[in-house]
MIDRENRO-785675 format. One line per field, with one value per residue (C-alpha): x, y, z; residue number from 1. Coordinates in nm, 2 decimals. Example, Ala and Ser with C-alpha at 12.3 -4.5 7.8 and 13.67 -1.06 7.14 Angstrom:
2
xx: (1.23 | 1.37)
yy: (-0.45 | -0.11)
zz: (0.78 | 0.71)
num: (1 | 2)
This chain:
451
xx: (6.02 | 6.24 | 6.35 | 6.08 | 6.35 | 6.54 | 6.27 | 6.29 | 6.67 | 6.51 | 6.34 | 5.97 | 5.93 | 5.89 | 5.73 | 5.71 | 5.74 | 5.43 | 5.49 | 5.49 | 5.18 | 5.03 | 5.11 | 5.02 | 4.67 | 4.36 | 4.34 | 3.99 | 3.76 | 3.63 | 3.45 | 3.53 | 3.26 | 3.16 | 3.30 | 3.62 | 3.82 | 4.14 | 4.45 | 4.65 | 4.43 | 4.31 | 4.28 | 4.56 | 4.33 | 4.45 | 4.23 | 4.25 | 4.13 | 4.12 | 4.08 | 3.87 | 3.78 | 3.42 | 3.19 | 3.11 | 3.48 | 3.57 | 3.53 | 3.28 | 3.06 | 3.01 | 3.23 | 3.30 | 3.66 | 3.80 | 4.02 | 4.05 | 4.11 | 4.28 | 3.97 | 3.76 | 3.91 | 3.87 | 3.51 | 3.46 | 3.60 | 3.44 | 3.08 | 3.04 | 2.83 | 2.72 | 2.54 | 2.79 | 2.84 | 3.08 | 2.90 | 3.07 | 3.22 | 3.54 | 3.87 | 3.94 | 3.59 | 3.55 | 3.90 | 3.79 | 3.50 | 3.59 | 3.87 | 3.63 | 3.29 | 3.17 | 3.00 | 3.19 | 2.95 | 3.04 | 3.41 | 3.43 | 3.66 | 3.46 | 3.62 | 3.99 | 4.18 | 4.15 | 3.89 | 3.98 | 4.12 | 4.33 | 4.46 | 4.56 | 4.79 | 5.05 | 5.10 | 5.38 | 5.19 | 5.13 | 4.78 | 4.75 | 4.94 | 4.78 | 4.38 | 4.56 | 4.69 | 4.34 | 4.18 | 4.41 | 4.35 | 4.01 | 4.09 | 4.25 | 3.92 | 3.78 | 3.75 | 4.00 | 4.03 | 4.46 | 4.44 | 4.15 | 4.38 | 4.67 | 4.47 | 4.44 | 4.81 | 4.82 | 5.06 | 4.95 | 5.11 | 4.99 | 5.03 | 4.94 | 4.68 | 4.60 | 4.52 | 4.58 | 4.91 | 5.16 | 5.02 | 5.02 | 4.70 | 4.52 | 4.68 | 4.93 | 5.24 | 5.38 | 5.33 | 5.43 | 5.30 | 5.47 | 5.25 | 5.46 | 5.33 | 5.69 | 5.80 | 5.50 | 5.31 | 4.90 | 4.74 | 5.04 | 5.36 | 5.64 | 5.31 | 5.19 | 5.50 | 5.29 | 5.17 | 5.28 | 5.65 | 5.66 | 5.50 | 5.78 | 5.73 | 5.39 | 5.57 | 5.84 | 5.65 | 5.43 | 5.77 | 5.83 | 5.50 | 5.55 | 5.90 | 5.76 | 5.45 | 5.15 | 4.88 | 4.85 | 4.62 | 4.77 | 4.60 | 4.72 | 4.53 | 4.74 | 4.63 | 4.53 | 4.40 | 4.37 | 4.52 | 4.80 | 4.64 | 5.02 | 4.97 | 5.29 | 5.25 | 5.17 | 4.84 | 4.77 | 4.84 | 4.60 | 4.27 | 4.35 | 4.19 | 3.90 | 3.78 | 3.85 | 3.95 | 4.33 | 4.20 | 3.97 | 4.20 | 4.46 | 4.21 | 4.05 | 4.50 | 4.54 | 4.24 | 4.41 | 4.78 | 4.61 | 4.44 | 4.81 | 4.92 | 4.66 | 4.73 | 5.07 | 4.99 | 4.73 | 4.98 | 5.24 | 4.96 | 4.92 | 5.30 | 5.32 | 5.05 | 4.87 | 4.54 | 4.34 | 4.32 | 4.34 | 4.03 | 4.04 | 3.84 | 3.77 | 3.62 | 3.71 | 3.68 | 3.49 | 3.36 | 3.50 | 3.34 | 3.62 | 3.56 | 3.59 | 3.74 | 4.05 | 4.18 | 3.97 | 3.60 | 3.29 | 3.01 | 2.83 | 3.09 | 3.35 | 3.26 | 2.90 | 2.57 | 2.49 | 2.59 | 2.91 | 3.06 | 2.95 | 2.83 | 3.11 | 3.12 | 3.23 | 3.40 | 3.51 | 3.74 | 3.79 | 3.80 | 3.86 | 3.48 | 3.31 | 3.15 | 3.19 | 2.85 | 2.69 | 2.47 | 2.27 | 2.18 | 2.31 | 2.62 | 2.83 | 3.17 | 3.09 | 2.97 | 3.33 | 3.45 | 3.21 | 3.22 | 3.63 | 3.60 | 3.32 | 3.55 | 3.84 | 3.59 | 3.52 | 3.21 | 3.19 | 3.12 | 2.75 | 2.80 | 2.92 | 2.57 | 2.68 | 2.63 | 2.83 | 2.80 | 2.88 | 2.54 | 2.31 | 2.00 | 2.16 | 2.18 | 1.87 | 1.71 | 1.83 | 1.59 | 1.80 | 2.13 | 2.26 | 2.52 | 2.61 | 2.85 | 3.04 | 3.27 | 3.62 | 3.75 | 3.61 | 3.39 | 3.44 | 3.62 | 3.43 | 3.14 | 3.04 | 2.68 | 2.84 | 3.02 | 2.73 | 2.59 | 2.39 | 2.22 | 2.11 | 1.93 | 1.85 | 1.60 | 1.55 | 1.52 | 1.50 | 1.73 | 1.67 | 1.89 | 1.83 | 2.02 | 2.15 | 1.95 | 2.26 | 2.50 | 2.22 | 1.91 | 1.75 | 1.79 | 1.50 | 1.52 | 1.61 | 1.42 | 1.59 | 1.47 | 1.80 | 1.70 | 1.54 | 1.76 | 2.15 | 2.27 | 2.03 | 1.95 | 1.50 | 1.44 | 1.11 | 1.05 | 0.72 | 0.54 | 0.67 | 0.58 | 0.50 | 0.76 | 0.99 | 0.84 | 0.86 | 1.24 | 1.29 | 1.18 | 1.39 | 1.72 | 1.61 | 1.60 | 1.96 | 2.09 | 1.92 | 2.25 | 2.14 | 2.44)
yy: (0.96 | 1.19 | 1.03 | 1.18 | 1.14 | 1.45 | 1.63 | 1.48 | 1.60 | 1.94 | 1.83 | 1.85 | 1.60 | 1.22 | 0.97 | 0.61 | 0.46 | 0.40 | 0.01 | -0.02 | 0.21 | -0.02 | -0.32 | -0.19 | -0.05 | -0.23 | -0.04 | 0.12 | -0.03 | 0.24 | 0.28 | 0.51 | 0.75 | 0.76 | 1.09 | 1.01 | 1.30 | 1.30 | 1.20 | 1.46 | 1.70 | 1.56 | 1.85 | 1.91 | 1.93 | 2.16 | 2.10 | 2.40 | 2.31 | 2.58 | 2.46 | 2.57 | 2.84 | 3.02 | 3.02 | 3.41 | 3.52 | 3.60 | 3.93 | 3.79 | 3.62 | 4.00 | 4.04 | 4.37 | 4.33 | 4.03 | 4.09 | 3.78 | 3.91 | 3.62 | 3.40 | 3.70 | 3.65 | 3.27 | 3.31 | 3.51 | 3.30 | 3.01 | 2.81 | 2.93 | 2.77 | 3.03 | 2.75 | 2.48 | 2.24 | 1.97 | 1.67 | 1.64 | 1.93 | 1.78 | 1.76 | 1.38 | 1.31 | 1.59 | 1.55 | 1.18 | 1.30 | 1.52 | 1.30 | 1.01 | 1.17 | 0.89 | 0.98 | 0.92 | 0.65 | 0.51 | 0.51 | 0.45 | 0.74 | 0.94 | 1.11 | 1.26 | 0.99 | 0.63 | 0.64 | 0.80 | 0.50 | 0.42 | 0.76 | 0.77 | 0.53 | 0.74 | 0.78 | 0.52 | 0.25 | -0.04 | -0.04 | 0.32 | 0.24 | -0.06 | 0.12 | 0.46 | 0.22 | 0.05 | 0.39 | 0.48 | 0.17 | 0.22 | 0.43 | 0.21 | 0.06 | 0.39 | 0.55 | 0.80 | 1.05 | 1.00 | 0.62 | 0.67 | 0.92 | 0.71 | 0.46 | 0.73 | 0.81 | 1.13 | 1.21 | 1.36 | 1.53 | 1.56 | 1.85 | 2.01 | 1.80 | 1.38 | 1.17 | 0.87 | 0.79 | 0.78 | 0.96 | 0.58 | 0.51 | 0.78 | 0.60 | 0.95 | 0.94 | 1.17 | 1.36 | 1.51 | 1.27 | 0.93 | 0.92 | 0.74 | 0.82 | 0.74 | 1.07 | 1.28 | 1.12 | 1.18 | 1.45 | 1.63 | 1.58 | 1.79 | 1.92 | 2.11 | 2.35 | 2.41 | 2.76 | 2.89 | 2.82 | 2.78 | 2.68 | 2.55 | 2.20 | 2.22 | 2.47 | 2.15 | 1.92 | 2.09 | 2.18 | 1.78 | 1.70 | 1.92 | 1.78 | 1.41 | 1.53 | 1.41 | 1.57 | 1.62 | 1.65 | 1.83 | 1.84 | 2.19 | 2.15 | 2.42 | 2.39 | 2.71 | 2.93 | 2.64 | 2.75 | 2.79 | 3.17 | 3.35 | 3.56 | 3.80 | 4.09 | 4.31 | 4.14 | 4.11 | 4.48 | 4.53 | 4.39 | 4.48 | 4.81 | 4.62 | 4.47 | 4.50 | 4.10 | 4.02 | 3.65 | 3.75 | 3.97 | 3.70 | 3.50 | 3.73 | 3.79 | 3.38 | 3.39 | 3.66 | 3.51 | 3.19 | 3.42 | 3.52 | 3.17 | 3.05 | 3.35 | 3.22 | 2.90 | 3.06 | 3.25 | 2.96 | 2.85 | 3.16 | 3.20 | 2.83 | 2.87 | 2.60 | 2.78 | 2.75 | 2.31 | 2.34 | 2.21 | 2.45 | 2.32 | 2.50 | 2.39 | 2.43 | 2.12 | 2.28 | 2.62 | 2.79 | 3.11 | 3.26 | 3.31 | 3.68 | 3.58 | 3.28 | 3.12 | 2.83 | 2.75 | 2.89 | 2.59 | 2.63 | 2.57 | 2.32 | 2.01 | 2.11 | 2.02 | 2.38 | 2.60 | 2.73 | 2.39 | 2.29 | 2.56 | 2.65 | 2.84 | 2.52 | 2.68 | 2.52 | 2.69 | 2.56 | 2.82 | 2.58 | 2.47 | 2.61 | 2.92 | 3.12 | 3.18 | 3.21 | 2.99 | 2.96 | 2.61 | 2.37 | 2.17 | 1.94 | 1.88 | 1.53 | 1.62 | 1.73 | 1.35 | 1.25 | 1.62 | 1.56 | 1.19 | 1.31 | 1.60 | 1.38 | 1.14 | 0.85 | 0.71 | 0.74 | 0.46 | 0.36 | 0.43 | 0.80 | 0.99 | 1.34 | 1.49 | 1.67 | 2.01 | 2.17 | 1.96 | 2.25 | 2.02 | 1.77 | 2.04 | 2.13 | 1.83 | 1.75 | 1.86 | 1.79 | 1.71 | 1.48 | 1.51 | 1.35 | 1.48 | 1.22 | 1.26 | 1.36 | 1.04 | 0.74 | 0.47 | 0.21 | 0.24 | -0.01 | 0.07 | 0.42 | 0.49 | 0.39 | 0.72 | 0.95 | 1.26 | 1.38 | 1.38 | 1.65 | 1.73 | 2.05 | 2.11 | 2.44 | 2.69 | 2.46 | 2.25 | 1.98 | 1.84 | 1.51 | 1.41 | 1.06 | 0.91 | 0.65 | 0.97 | 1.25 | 1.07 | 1.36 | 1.58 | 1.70 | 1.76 | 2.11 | 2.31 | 2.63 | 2.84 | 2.95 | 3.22 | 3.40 | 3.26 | 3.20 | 3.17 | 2.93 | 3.12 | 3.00 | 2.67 | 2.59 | 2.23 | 2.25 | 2.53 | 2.32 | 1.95 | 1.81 | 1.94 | 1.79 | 1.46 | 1.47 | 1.60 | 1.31 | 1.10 | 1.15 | 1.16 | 0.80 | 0.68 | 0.79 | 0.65 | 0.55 | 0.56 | 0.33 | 0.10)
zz: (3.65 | 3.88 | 4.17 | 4.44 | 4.70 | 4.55 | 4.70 | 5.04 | 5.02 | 5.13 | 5.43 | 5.36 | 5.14 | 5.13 | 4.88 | 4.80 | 4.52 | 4.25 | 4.25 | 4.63 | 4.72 | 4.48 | 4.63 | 4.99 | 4.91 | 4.75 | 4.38 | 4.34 | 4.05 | 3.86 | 3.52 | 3.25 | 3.08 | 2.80 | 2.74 | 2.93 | 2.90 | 2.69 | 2.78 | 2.70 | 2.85 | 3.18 | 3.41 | 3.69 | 4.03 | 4.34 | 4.68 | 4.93 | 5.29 | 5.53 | 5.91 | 6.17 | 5.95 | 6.05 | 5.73 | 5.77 | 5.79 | 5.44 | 5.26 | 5.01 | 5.24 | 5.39 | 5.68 | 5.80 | 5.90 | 5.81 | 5.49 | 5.22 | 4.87 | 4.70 | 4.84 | 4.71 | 4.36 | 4.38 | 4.47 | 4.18 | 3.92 | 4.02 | 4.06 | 4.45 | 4.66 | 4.99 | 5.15 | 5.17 | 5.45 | 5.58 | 5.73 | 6.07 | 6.21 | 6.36 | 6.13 | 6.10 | 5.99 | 5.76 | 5.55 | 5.50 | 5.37 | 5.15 | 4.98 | 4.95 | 4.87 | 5.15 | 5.51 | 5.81 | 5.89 | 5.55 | 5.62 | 5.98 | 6.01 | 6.25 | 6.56 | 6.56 | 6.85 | 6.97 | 7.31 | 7.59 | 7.78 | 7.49 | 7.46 | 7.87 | 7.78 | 7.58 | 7.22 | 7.27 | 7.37 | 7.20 | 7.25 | 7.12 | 6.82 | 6.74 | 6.71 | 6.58 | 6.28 | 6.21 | 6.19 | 5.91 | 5.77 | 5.71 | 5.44 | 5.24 | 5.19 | 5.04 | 4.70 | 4.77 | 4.51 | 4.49 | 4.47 | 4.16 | 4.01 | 4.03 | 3.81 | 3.54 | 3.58 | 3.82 | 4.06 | 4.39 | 4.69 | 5.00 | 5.29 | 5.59 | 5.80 | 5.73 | 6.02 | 5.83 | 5.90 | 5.61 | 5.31 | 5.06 | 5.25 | 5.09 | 4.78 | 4.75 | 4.54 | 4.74 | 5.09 | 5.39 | 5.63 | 5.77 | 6.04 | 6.32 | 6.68 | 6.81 | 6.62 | 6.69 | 6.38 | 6.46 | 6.21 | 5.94 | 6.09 | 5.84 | 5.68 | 5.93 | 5.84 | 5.51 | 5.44 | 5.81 | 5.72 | 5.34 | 4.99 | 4.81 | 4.85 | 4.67 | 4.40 | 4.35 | 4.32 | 4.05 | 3.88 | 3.91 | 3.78 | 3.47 | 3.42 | 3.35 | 3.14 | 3.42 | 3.57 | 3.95 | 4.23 | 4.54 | 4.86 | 5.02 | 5.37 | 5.59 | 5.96 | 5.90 | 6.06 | 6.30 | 6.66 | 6.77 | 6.66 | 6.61 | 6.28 | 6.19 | 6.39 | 6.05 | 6.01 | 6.44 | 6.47 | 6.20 | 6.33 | 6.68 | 6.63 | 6.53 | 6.80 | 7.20 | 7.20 | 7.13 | 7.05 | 6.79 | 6.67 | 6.61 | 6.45 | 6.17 | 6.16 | 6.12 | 5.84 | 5.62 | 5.70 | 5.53 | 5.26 | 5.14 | 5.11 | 4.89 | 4.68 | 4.61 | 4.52 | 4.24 | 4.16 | 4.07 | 3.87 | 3.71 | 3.66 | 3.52 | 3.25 | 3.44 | 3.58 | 3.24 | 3.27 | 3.65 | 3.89 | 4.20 | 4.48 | 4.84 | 5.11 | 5.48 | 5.70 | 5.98 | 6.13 | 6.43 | 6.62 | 6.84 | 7.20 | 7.30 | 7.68 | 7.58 | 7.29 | 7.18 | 6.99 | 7.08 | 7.20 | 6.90 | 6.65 | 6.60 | 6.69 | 6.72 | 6.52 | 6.48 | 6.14 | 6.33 | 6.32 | 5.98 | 5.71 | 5.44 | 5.11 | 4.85 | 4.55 | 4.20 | 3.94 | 3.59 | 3.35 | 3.04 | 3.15 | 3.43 | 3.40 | 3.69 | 3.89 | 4.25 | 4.41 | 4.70 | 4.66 | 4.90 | 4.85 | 5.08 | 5.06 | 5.00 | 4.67 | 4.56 | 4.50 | 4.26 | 4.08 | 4.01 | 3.92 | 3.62 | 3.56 | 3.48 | 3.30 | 3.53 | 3.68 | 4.07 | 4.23 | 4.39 | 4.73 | 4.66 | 4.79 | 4.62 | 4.29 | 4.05 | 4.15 | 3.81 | 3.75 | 3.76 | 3.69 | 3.94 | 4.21 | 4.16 | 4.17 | 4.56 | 4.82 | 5.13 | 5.25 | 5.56 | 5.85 | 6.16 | 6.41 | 6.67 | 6.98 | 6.96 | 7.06 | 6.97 | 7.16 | 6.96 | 6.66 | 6.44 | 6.55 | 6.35 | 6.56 | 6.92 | 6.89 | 6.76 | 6.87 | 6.69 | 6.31 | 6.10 | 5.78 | 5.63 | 5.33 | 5.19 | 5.48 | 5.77 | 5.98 | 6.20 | 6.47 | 6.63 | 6.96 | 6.93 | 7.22 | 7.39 | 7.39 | 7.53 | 7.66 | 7.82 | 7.47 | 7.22 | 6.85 | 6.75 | 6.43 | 6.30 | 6.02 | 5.89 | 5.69 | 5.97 | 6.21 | 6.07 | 6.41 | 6.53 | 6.83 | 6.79 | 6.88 | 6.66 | 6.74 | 6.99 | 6.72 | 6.43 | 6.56 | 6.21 | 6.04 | 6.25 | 6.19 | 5.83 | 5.87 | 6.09 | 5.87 | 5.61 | 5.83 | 5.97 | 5.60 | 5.54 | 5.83 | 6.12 | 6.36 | 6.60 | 6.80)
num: (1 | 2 | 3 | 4 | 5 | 6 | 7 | 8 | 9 | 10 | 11 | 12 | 13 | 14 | 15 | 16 | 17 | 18 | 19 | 20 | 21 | 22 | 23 | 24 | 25 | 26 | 27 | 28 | 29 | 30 | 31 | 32 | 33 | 34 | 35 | 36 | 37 | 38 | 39 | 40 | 41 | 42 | 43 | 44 | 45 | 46 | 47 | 48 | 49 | 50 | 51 | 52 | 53 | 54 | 55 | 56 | 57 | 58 | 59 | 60 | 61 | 62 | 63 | 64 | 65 | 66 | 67 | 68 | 69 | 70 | 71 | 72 | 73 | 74 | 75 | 76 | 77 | 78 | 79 | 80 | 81 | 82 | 83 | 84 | 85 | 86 | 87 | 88 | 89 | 90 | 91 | 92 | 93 | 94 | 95 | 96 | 97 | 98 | 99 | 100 | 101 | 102 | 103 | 104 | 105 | 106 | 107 | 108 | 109 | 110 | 111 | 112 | 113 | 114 | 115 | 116 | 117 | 118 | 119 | 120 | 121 | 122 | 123 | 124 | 125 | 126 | 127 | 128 | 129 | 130 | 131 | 132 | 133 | 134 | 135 | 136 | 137 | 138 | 139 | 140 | 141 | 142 | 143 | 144 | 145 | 146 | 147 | 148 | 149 | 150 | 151 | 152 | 153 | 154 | 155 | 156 | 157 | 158 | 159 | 160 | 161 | 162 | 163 | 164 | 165 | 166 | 167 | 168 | 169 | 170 | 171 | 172 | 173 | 174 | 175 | 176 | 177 | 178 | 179 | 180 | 181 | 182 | 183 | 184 | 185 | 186 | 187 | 188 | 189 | 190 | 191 | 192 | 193 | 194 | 195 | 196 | 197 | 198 | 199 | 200 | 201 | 202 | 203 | 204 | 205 | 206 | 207 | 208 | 209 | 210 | 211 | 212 | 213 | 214 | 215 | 216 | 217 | 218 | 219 | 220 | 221 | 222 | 223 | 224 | 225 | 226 | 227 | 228 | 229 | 230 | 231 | 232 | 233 | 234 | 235 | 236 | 237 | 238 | 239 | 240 | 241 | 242 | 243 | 244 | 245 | 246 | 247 | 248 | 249 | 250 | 251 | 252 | 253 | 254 | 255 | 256 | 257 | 258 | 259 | 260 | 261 | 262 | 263 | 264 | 265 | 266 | 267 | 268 | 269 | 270 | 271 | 272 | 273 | 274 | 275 | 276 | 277 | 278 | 279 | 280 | 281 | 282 | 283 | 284 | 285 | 286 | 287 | 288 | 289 | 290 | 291 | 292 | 293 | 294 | 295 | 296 | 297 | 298 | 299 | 300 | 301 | 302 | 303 | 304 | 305 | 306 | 307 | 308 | 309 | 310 | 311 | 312 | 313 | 314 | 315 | 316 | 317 | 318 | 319 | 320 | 321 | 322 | 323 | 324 | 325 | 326 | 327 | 328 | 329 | 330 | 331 | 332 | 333 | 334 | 335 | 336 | 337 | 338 | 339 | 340 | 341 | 342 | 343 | 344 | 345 | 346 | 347 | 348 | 349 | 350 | 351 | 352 | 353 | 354 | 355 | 356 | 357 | 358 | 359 | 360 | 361 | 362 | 363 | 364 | 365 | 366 | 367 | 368 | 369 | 370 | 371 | 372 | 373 | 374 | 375 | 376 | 377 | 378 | 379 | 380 | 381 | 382 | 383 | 384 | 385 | 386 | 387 | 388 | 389 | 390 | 391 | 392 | 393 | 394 | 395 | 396 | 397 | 398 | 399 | 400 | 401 | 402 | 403 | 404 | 405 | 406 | 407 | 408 | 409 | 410 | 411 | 412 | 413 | 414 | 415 | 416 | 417 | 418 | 419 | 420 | 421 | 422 | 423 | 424 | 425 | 426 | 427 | 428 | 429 | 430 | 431 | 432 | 433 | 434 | 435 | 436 | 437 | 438 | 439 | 440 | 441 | 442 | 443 | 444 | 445 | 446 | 447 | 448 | 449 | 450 | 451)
């Protein structure tokens, strides 16, 4: 294989070697399908992750400004789910879910930092190191998607935002992350330069990957268009007409600047004759609604229980198999780990609570899907429920929200009919007592959440 440090030479890049990520992480034990797929064919798999990106703000899901025609395209040429959702609308949480198909609950991963009194004491600190080190850990215990692939004899590269420390806990070849506090090590390190700064490490490494004959899995999750909100002044100066708010300006600006970057990386694909046997996922890892008055979320969306925080459009592209189509269903970005491991032609494991989403029957079938959405920092970090919020469940048209009582004693469940109501702006629950009942449940039987 090429030495992966030729690509660290130009100061992006760092990787590990195959025989010691093995050695530090606990291998996955998967089964193969009976229709495995063949060798010599296995699909490449690219996974976009926007960040903080607000579930309306795309040209296809009908805004009226915001401009996103690559994203368009994708959505197009792909299974698209409208009514996708993230299970916790806080970006830790959310990327653990999505690369191991598990809940945060499931994981443990479930708020960004260490607890506040940890956290006072300095990212130097011992004490901080020591809990920021067994929440990456706890990933090493999951069914992440680059440690299965491995198996199967993919490389993968990761960039842009982690939280799990060094990338070889996510059981990556290669990566971006080294995740040491003492040099600023917490959520992307040298990755966070992704898209804002450049695509070329992705585009070498694909080059590399080609050069030794394997398939790949890259993980391009720009923290974009995440704040800090500073777009080139060609796209600012172009929404600022648009609206009377400079910040939201910057922000429809930061959601277009991200737009561009995602077409050049279809576009390597594209160039490279790679886009027919390539898996193309999307998902974003949690909503954002820009204030109007400062620079900063809106109360009902990231980190939130409402649809502001956690809805998403989920897309899929695989032309070799997938026919493109658009759906309404619901979908949740858990769901995306178990739909690449059958793609590739292995079984997911048990505790993977998603389906395959190219599955139309399989889709169909599901009635309701689950969330739960925690504090920033954490209360205890082995203890998932000691940190809870809130739980959530939407079937069909409705959506109910359920205080966690330790964290909000004095709160009462919260009914939406999102249809009627996308913005969540009714609260049903008094008119709709029953209904809530029957909601409630079904969100106790999936997980209870008590500490």
């Amino acid at each position: 294989m090429t030495d992966p440090h030729a690509l660290s030479r130009r100061g992006f890049l760092t990787a590990v070697g195959a025989a010691a990520t093995t050695a530090a992480l606990k291998p996955l034990s998967v089964l193969r399908s009976a229709e495995a797929a063949d060798a010599g064919r296995r699909p490449n798999v690219v996974m976009i992750v926007s960040d903080d990106h607000g579930w309306p703000d795309y040209s296809f899901m009908g805004h009226p400004h915001v401009q996103t025609p690559n994203l368009d395209k994708l959505a197009a040429q792909s299974v698209t789910f409208t009514r996708g959702y993230v299970p916790s609308a806080l970006c830790c949480p959310s990327l653990a879910s999505i690369i191991t198909g598990l809940y945060p609950h499931q994981t443990k991963i479930t708020c960004n930092d260490p607890p506040l009194d940890v956290t006072k004491l300095g990212a130097k600190s011992e004490v901080y190191q020591a809990q920021r080190r067994q929440m990456s850990e706890f990933i090493d215990q999951a069914p992440a998607l680059p440690r299965t692939l491995a198996e199967q004899g993919y490389v993968s590269f990761q960039t842009g935002k982690w939280w799990q420390g060094h990338f070889s806990h996510g059981g990556f070849t290669h990566g971006m992350s080294h995740g040491d506090p003492n040099q600023g090590g917490r959520h992307g390190d040298a990755g966070l330069g992704i898209g804002r700064q450049t695509m070329q490490p992705i585009f070498d490494f694909i080059e590399m990957a080609g050069k030794e004959r394997k398939p790949f899995f890259v993980w391009y999750a720009p923290m974009m268009p995440h704040l800090p909100h500073n777009p080139p002044a060609r796209l600012a100066d172009k929404y600022k007409p648009k609206t009377p708010s400079s910040f939201i300006a910057d922000y429809w600006a930061m959601v277009e600047w991200f737009d561009e970057t995602c077409g050049q990386l279809l576009d390597r694909l594209d160039q490279k004759g790679l886009a027919e046997n390539t898996i193309v996922v999307y998902v974003t890892d949690n909503g954002w609604i820009q204030r109007a008055d400062r620079r900063g979320a809106s109360p009902k969306s990231k980190l939130s229980p409402y649809d502001g925080g956690l809805r998403t459009p989920i897309m899929i592209r695989w032309p070799s198999k997938a026919k493109p189509r658009r759906s309404d269903r619901l979908a949740i970005s858990i769901d995306l780990a178990p739909t690449l491991l059958n793609a590739v032609g292995l079984k997911p494991p048990p505790d993977m609570q998603g389906v395959d989403m190219l599955n139309d029957d399989a889709v169909a079938r599901r009635t309701a899907i689950f969330g739960e959405c925690f504090t920033h920092n954490a209360v205890d970090i082995h203890r998932p429920a000691s940190s809870l919020r809130h739980r959530w469940v939407i079937e069909g048209e409705w959506k109910l929200i359920v205080p966690a009582p330790h964290a909000l004693p004095n709160a009462s469940p919260e009914l939406y009919h999102l249809v009627k109501d996308q913005f969540e702006e009714k609260n049903l629950a008094e008119q709709e007592a029953e209904r809530v009942e029957a909601l409630r449940q079904k969100l106790d039987a999936w997980w209870p959440g008590k500490v």
